[in-house]
C-alpha positions as CSV (number, residue, x, y, z in Angstrom):
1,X,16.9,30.0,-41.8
2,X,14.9,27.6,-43.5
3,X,16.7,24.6,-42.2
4,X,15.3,26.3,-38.5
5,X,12.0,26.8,-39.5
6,X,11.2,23.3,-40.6
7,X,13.0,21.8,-37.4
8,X,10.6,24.3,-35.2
9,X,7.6,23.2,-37.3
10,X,8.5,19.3,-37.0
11,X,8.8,19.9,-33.2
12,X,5.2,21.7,-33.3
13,X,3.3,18.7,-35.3
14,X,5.3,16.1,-32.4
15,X,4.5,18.7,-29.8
16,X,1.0,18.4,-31.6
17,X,0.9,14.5,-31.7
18,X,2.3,13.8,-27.9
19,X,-0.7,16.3,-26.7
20,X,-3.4,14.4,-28.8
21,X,-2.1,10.7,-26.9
22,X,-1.1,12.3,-23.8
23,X,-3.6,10.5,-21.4
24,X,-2.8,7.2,-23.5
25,X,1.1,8.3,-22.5
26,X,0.0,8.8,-18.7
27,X,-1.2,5.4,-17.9
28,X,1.3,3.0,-20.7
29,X,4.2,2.3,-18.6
30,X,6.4,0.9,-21.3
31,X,7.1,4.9,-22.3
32,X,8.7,5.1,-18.9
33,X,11.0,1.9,-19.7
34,X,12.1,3.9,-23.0
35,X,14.0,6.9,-20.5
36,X,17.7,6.9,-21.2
37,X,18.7,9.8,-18.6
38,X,16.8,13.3,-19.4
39,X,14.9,11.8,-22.6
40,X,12.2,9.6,-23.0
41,X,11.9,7.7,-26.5
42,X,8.1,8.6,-27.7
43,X,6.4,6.3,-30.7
44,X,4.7,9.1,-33.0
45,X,2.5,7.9,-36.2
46,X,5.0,8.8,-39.0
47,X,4.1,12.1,-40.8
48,X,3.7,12.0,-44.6
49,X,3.5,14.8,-46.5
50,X,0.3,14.9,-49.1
51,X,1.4,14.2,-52.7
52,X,-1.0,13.6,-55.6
53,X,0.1,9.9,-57.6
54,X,-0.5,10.0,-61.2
55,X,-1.1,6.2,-62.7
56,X,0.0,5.1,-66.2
57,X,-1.7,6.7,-69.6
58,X,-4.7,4.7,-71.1
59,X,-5.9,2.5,-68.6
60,X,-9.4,3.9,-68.4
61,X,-11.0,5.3,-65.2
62,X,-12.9,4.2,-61.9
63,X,-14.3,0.8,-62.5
64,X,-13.8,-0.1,-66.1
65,X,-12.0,-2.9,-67.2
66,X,-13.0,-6.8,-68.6
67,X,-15.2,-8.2,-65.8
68,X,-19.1,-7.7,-65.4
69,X,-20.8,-7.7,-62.5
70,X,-21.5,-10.8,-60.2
71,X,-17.9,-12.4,-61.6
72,X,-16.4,-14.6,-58.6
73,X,-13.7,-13.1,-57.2
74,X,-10.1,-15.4,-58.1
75,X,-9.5,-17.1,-55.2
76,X,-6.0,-17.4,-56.1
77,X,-4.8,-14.1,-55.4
78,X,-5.9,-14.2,-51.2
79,X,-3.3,-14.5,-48.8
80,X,-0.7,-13.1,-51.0
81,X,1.7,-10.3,-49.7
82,X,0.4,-6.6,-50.1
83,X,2.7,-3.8,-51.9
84,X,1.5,-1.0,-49.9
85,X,2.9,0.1,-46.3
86,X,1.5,-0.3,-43.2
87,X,1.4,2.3,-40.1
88,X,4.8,3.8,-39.4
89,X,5.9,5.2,-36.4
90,X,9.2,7.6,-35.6
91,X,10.7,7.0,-32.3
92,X,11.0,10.8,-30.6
93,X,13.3,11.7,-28.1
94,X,11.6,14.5,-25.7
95,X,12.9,15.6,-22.3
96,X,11.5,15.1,-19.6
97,X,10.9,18.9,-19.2
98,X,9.2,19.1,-22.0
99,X,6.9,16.3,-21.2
100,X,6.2,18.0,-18.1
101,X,5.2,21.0,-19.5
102,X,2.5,19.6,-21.8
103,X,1.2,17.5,-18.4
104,X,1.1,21.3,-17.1
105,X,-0.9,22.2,-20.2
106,X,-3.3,19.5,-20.0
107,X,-3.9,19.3,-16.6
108,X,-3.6,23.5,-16.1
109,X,-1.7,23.0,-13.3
110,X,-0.3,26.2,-11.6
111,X,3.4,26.7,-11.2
112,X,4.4,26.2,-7.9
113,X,5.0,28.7,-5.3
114,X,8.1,27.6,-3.3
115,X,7.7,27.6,0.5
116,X,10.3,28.1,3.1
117,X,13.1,30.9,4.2
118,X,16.1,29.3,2.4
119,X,16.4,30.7,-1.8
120,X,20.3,30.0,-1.8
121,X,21.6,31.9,-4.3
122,X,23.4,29.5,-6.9
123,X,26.6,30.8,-8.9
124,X,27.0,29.0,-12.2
125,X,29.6,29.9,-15.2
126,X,28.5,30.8,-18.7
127,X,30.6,30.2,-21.5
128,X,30.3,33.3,-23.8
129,X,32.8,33.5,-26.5
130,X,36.6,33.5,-27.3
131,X,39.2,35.8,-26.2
132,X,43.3,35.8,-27.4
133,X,44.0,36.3,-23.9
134,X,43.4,34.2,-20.8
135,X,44.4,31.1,-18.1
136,X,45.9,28.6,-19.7
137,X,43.5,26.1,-18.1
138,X,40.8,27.5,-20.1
139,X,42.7,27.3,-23.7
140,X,40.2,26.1,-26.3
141,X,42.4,24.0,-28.3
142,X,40.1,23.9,-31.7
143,X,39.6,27.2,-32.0
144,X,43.5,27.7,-31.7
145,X,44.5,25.3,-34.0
146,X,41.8,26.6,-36.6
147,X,43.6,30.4,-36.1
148,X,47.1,28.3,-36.6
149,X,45.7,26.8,-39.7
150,X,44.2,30.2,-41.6
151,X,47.6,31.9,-40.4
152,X,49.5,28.8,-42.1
153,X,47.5,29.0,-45.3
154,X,47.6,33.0,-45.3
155,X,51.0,33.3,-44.9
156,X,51.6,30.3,-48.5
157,X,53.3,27.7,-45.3
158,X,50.7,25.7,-45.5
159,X,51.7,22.0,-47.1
160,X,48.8,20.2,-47.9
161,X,51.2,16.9,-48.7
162,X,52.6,17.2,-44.9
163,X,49.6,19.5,-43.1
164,X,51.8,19.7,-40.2
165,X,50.6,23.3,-38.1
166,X,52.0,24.6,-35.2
167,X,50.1,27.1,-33.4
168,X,52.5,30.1,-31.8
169,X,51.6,32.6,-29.1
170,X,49.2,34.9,-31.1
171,X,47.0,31.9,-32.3
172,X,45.9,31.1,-29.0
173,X,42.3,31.4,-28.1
174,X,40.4,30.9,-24.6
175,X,37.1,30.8,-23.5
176,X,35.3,33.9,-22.0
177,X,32.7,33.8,-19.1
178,X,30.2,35.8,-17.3
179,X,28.9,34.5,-13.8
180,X,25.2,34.0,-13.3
181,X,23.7,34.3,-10.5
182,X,20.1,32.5,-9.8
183,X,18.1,31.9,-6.6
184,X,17.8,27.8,-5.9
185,X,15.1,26.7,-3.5
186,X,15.9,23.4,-2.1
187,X,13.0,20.6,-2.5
188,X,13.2,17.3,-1.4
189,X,9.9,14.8,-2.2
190,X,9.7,11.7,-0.3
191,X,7.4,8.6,-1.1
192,X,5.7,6.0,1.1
193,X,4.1,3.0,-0.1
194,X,2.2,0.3,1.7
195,X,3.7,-3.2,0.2
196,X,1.6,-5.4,2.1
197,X,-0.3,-8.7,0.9
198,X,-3.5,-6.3,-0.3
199,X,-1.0,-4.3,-2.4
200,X,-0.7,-6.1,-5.5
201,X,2.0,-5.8,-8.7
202,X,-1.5,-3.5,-10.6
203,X,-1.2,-1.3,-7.5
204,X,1.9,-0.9,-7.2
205,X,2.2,0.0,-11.0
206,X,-0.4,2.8,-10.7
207,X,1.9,4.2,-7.7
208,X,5.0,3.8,-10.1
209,X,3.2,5.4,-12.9
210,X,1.7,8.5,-10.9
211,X,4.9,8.4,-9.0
212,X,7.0,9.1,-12.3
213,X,5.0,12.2,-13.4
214,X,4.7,14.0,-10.1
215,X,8.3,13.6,-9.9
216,X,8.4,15.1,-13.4
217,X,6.5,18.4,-12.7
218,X,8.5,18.8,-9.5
219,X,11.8,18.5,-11.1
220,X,10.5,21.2,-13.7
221,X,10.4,23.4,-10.7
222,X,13.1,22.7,-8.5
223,X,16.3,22.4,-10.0
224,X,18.6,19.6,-8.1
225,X,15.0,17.8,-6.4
226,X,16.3,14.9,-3.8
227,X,13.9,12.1,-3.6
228,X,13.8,9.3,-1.0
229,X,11.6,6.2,-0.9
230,X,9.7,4.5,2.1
231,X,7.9,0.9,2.5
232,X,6.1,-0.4,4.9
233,X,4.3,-3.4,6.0
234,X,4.0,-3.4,10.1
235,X,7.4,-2.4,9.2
236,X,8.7,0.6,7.1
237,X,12.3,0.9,5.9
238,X,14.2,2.9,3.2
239,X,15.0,1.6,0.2
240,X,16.3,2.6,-3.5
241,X,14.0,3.8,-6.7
242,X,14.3,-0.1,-7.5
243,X,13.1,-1.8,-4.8
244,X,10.1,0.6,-4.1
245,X,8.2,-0.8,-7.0
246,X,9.4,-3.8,-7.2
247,X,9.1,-5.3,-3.4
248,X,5.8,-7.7,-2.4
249,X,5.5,-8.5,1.2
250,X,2.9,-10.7,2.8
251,X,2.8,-9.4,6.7
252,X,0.1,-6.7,7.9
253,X,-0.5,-3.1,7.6
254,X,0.7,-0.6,10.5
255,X,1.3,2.4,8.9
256,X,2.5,4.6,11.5
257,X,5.8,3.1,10.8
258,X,6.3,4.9,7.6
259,X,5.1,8.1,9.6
260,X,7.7,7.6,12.1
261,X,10.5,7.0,9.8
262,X,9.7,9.4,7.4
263,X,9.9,12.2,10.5
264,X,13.3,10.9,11.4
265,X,14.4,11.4,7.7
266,X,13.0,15.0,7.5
267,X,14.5,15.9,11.6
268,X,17.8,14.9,10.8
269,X,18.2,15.9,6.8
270,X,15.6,18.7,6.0
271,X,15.0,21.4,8.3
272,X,11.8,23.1,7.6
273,X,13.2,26.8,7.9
274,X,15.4,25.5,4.1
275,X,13.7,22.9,2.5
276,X,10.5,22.8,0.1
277,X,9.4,19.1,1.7
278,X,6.3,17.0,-0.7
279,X,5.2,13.7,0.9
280,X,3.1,11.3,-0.5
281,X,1.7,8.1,0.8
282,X,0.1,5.7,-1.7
283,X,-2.1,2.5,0.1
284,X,-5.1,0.5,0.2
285,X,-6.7,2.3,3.3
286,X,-6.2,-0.9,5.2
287,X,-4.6,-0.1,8.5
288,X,-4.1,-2.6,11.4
289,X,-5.8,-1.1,14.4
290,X,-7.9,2.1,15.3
291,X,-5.0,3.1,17.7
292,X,-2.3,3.0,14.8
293,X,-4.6,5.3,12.7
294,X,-5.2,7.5,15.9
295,X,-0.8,7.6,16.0
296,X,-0.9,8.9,12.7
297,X,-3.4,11.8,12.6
298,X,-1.4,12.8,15.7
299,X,1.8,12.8,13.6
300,X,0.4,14.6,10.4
301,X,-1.3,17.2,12.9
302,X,2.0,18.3,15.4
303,X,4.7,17.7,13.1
304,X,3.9,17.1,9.3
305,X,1.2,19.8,8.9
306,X,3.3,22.9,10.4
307,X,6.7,21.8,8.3
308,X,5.6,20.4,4.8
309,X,4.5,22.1,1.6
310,X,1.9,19.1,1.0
311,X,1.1,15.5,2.4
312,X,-0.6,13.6,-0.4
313,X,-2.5,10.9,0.4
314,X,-2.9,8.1,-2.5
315,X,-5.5,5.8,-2.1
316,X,-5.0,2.6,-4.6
317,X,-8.2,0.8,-4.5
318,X,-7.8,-2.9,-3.8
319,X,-10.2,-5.6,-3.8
320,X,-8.4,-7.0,-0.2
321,X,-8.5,-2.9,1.2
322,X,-10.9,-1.5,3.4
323,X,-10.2,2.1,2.5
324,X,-11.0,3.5,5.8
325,X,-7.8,4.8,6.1
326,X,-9.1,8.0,3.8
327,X,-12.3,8.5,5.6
328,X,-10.5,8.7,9.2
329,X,-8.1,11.5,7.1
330,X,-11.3,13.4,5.2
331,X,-13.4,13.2,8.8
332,X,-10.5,14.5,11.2
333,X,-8.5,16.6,8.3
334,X,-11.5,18.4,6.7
335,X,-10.5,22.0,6.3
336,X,-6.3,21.4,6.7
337,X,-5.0,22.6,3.6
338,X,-1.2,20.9,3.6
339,X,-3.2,17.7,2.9
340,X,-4.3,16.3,-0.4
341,X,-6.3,13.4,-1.0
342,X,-6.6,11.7,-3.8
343,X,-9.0,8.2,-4.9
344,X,-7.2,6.4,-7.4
345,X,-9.5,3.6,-8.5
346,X,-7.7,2.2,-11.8
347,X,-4.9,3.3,-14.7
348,X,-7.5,5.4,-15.9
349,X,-7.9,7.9,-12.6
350,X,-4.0,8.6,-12.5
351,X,-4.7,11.5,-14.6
352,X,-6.9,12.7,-12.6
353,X,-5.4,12.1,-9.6
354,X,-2.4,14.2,-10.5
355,X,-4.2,16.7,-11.0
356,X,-5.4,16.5,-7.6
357,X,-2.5,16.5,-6.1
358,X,-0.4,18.9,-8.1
359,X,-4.0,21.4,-9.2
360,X,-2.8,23.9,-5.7
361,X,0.5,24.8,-6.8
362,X,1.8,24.3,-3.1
């Protein structure tokens, strides 16, 4: 019990230290680097425990000794190496869950609400003991050999010199199961991301960042979440996790193409009436023509609007960007609630901006 209760106090004072460095965590992308599947390594500061350190008998107290004062300092002893240790730090691993629930924490976000008609229900198997009877395909092996073994030494068989055990009939043991039955909703989130010359590698870092932790909150919602990725220039096509943050293009800006192809994507893979749809569109506002902007208000208001959970709009501010692309969506879009926008000016507003974006619990 004790062993427990330090383990649950160790993962309160880490808990304790990722909450304290949390923003720091947000907008460092090197944490991200460290994710090896569902964990993500964490530096903490090392935690010592307070001890008192008693010196050696007879060697006087605090300032006493053979010098007086205005003695030079010997020279000789600078530059040599120090006894006493530096800063340590223990390398954590935490889940991803449990990162996004202290992002939930800090940024009080609401849990979401799922939208839509489809809940499937989901049957999944729970392992729940051992039985001496079952399907053979289910035979736990180590628990059968460990019943072979105590009947062996029970029974004075055993032969330490030649172990050699044999499990019969009766030493057989299988596992049990219950089925559980939970409601899945189905949530797909899809990203867009303007890769054009004004989009540059400190952009596209704040979009891979953000990107990262809105994923994270979504997955601690939706069990199974699918996630698709969309760039654009005057071109938009669909591309891996990979390639999204990683592609630079030089051509100019029409973003309707995203819009376009991301509403082919939804049509023919996620019908509205069974799947929780997120979009979210990071760029610099610059868009190549009035008309192209007028395309897609006309898309966000007859097709996105009436099918998605949320269309976030993430503007990256760029010294080559206009940014007019957000006042055309705050001027037209004033009161439509399916749309959240969000001004992300540096590293520094991600934080904030997630909060934007994830603060309605759509």
């Amino acid at each position: 019990m004790g062993i427990q209760e330090d383990s649950n106090r160790f993962k309160d004072i880490i808990r304790g230290r990722i909450k304290h460095n949390f923003k720091k965590y947000v907008t460092h992308g090197e944490m991200i680097g460290r994710q090896e599947k569902d964990f993500i390594k964490i530096p903490v500061p090392s935690i010592n425990i307070p001890r008192f350190k008693y010196g050696q008998k007879q060697q006087g107290g605090v300032g006493q000794g053979s010098d007086h004062v205005g003695d030079a300092v010997d020279g000789d002893q600078a530059g040599q190496a120090g006894n006493t240790p530096g800063e340590h730090f223990l390398e954590v691993d935490v889940t991803i869950e449990e990162l996004a629930d202290v992002l939930g924490e800090e940024l009080e976000l609401p849990r979401i609400d799922p939208k839509g008609n489809k809940n499937t229900d989901v049957v999944s198997m729970k392992y729940t003991g051992r039985s001496p009877v079952g399907p053979e395909g289910l035979r736990h092996f180590k628990a059968s050999y460990k019943e072979a073994l105590k009947r062996s030494v029970a029974s004075g068989t055993y032969d330490p010199d030649e172990p050699f055990v044999v499990p019969i009939r009766r030493d057989m043991r299988y596992k049990t199961f219950r089925k559980i039955v939970k409601p899945q909703a189905n949530a797909v989130v899809i990203y867009m991301m303007d890769v054009s010359g004004s989009m540059g590698d400190e952009q596209k870092e704040i979009v891979r960042l953000e990107s990262f932790w809105i994923n994270a909150w979504l997955k601690r919602n939706y069990k199974g979440l699918e996630t698709r990725f969309i760039i654009h220039d005057a071109a938009a096509k669909e591309v891996d996790e990979k390639t999204f943050f990683s592609t630079s293009e030089s051509g100019g800006t029409l973003i309707s193409s995203a819009y376009k192809l991301c509403q082919k994507i939804i049509k023919a893979d996620y019908p509205a009436n069974e799947w929780n749809v997120y979009l979210f569109h990071f760029s610099d506002g610059d868009n190549w023509s009035s008309e192209d902007t007028r395309m897609c208000l006309n898309l966000l208001q007859k097709f996105y609007f009436p099918r998605v959970n949320m269309f976030g709009y993430g503007q990256v501010e760029s010294k080559y960007g206009s940014g007019q692309f957000l006042k055309d969506l705050e001027k037209t879009f004033l009161s439509e609630d399916r749309l959240v926008i969000s001004k992300i000016e540096n590293k520094d507003k991600i934080f904030q901006s997630i909060k934007d974006f994830l603060g309605k619990g759509k």
